[in-house]
N, C-alpha and C positions, 0 to 999 in steps of 0.2 A: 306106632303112632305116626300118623300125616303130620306132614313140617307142612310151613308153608312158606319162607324164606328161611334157610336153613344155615345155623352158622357156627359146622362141625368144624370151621378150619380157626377157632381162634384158639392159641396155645394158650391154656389156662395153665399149666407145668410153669411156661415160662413167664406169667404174669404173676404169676407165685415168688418166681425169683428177681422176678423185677427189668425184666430185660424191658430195653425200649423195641425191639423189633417184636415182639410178642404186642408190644400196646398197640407199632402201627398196625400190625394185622386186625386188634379190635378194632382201631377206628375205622379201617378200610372198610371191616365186614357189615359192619352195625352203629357207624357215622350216618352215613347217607339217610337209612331207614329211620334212626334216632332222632335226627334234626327234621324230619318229616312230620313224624309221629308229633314231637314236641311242637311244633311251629302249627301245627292241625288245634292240636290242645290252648296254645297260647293266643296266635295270631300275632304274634308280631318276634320279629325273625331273628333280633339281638336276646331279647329275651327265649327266644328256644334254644339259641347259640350256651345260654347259661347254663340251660337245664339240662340241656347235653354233657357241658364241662363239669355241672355240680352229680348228673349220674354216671359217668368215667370213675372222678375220682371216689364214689359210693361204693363202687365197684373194684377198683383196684385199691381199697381200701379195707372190703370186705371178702377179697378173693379167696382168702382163706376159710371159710365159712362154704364156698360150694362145694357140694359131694361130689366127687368123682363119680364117674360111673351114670349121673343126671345128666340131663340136657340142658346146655348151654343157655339154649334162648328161651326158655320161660321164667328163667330166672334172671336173666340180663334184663327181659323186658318187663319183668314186675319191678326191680327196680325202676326204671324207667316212669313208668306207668305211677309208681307210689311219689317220685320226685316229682313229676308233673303236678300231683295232687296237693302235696305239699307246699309248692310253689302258689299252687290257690289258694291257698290255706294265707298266704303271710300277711303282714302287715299292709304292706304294698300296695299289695291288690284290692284289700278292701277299700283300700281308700282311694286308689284311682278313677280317674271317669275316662271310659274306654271311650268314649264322645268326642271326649274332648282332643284326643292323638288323629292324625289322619295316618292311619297304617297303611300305606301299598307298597309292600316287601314284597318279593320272589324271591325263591330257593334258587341261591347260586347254583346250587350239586343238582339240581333238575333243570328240566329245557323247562321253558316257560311254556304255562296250561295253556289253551285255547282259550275263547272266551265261553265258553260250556260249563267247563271247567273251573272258571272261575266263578262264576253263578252256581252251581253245585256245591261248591265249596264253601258260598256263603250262606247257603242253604243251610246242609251240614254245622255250621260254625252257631247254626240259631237253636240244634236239638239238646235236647237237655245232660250234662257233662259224664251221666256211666255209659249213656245212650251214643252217646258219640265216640267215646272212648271206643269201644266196642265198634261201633262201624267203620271206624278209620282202621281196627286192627285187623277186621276181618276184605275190608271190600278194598285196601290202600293198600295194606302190607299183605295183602293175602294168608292171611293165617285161617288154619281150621276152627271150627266152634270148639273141640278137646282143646288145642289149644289155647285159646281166651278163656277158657272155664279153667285152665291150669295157673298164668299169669295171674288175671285179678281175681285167683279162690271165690269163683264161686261155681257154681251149677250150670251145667252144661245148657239146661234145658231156658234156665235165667239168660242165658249167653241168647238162642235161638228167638229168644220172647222177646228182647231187645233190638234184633236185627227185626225183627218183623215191626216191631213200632215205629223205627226207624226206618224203613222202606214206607208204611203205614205215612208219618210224618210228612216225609219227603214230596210222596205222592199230593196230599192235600195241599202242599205249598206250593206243586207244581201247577195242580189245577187251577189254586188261586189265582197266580201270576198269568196263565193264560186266559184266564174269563177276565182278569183285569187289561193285559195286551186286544183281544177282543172286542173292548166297549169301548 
């Protein structure tokens, strides 16, 4: 199977026994990409910092439960992926007005985007939540389509139908925003 950020070097043996140098090597490996991922899902950067903290300890909590012999990151990043969801799910959030926060966080652990990139971003931020899910794992974190069809179980082919709406999507907002720049 094609990886697409690959992350053979976290000692799962020793996250078993509880060592703290085994945890930094997961934060090391799959901080960075974790707090990306989440902060894309959430938009606002204290709260991705939680959902980070609250899938660590899911994970070093559940480490005993991974098969040896599987790979690491489809199952690091399903949890991941299921805590983000969950985190939609709460009390919280239904009851917030995302209106009402003026969010302009940047990722300390990245250089900061261009202005492209930020418009992209909040493109991206407007597609609908399995739709984007999917585009940020595929076109951010570089993952294969096998691999997003292995994380959130489903069909590969589900996985391909998505990025294409998504690119689909993208496009027509782009067009918009230029016949509107234009008039």
């Amino acid at each position: 199977m094609v990886m697409g950020k690959d992350f053979t070097n976290v000692d799962v043996a020793g996250l078993r026994k509880g060592l703290s140098s085994a945890f930094e090597s997961l934060l090391k490996n799959v901080g960075e990409s974790s707090l990306r991922i989440a902060y894309n899902f959430c938009g606002d950067l204290d709260q991705a910092k939680d959902i980070l903290q609250e899938t660590l300890l899911k994970v070093l909590n559940n480490i005993n439960t991974f098969r040896d012999g599987q790979p690491f990151t489809p199952w690091y990043f399903r949890i991941l992926t299921n805590t983000c969801k969950d985190w939609k799910r709460t009390y919280f959030w239904r009851f917030r007005n995302p209106l009402s926060q003026k969010v302009d966080h940047t990722l300390q652990v990245l250089p900061p985007p261009i202005d492209e990139e930020l418009e992209i971003l909040q493109f991206i931020r407007r597609m609908p939540r399995k739709m984007r899910i999917i585009f940020i794992l595929h076109y951010q974190e570089e993952m294969p389509v096998v691999q997003i069809a292995e994380i959130l179980q489903i069909s590969e082919n589900t996985v391909r139908v998505q990025l294409m709406r998504g690119r689909q999507f993208l496009r027509k907002i782009l067009e918009k925003e230029m016949k509107d720049i234009e008039i």
